[in-house]
N, C-alpha and C positions, 0 to 999 in steps of 0.2 A: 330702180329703187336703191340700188348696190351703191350704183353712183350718189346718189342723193345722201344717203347713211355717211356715207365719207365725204362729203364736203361739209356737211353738218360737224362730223369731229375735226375739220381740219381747224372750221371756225369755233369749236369751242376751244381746240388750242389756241387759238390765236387770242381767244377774248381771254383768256388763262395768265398768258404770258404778258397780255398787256396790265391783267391785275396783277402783277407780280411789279411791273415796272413802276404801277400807281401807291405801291407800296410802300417801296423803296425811294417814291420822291414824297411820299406823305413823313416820312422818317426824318426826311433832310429838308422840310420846311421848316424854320423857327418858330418857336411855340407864339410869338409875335403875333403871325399872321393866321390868326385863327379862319379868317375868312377863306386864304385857300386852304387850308386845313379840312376846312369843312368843303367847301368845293371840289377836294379830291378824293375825301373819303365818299361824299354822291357819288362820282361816278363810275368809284367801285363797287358801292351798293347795285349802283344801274347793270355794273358787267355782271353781277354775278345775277340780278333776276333775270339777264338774259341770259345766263348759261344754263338757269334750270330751267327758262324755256324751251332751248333748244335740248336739252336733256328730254324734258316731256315727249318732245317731236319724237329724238331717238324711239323712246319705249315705246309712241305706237306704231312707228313704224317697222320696228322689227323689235320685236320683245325676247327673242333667245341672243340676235345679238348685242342688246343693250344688255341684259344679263350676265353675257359672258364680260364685256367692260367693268360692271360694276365687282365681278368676282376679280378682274386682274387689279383692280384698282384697290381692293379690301385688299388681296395678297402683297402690294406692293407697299400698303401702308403697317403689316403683320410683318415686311419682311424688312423696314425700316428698323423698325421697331426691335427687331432678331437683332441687326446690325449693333443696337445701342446696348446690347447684352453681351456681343460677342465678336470675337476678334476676328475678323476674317484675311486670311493670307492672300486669297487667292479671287478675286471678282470680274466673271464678264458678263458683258448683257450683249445684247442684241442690238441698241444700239451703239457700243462702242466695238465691236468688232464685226458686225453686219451678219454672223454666223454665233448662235449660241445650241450648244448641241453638249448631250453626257451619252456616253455610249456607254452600254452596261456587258459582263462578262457575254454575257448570250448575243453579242451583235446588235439587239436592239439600242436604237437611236432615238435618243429626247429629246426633239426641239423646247428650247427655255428660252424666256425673256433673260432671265436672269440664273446665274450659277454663281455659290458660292462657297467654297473651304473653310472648315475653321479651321485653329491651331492642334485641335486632335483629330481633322483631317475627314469631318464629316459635310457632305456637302448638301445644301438647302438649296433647290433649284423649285423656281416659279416657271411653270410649264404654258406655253400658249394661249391654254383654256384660264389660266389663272390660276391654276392649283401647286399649293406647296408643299414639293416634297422633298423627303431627305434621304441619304443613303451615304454607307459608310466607304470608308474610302476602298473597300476591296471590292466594292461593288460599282466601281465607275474606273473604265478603262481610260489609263494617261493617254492623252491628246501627245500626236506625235508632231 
C-alpha cells in the first residue's frame, strides 16, 4: 500500500509540473489563436480533475498520510506568504541541501523541510509533519 501511496504522489507531481508547463505555453500563445488557447486551457482543466482524483484515491487510502500532505502543503503556502513579509538571510530546505536540521541548546535535533533567518535573526522552520515553528536565534545552535 506504502508503495501504491507514492507512485500516486510521484504522478500527481508529474501531472503538477506538466500544468505548470501548460501554463506557461497558454501565455505565449497569441491572443490570435483562440482555438489553441482554448485547447490548452482543456487540458489543463483535464490535469487538474485528474489530480483531484488521484488526491481522492490518496485520502482513502491512507487518511493520516494524506493529512499529514495537506498540513505540509497549508505550511508551505503560510510560509510563502512569511517570505513576502520578510526578509530572510539565511534559507535551506531539504531539497536544496538533502539535510535540513536546527539543533537546539539541549542537543535536540529538528528535522525541517524548510529553515529560515530573518534579519533580526529569528528563525521559522517548517518541520516534516508540516508544522511552523519559530525560534529565536539563541535557541538554535550555529551549524558548523
Amino acid at each position: 500500500m506504502k508503495q501504491s501511496f507514492e507512485n500516486i504522489l510521484r504522478k500527481i507531481n508529474y501531472i503538477e509540473a506538466e500544468i505548470e508547463i501548460q501554463k506557461q505555453i497558454a501565455f505565449s500563445i497569441p491572443e490570435t489563436e483562440k482555438s489553441e488557447i482554448k485547447k490548452t486551457l482543456t487540458k489543463i482543466a483535464e490535469s487538474k480533475k485528474e489530480v483531484a482524483a488521484l488526491r481522492k484515491i490518496l485520502q482513502e487510502t491512507s487518511p493520516e498520510e494524506y493529512q499529514k500532505i495537506i498540513a505540509i502543503e497549508e505550511s508551505l503556502v503560510a510560509f510563502e506568504n512569511l517570505q513576502k513579509s520578510s526578509t530572510f538571510k539565511n534559507v535551506e530546505s531539504l531539497d536544496s541541501t538533502g539535510v535540513c536540521q536546527a539543533t537546539l541548546p539541549d542537543g535536540q535535533v529538528v528535522d525541517c523541510l524548510v529553515k529560515a533567518q530573518d534579519e533580526q535573526g529569528l528563525w521559522t522552520i517548517i518541520t516534516l509533519d508540516g508544522k511552523i515553528v519559530t525560534f529565536s536565534d539563541s535557541q538554535i545552535k550555529p551549524t558548523s
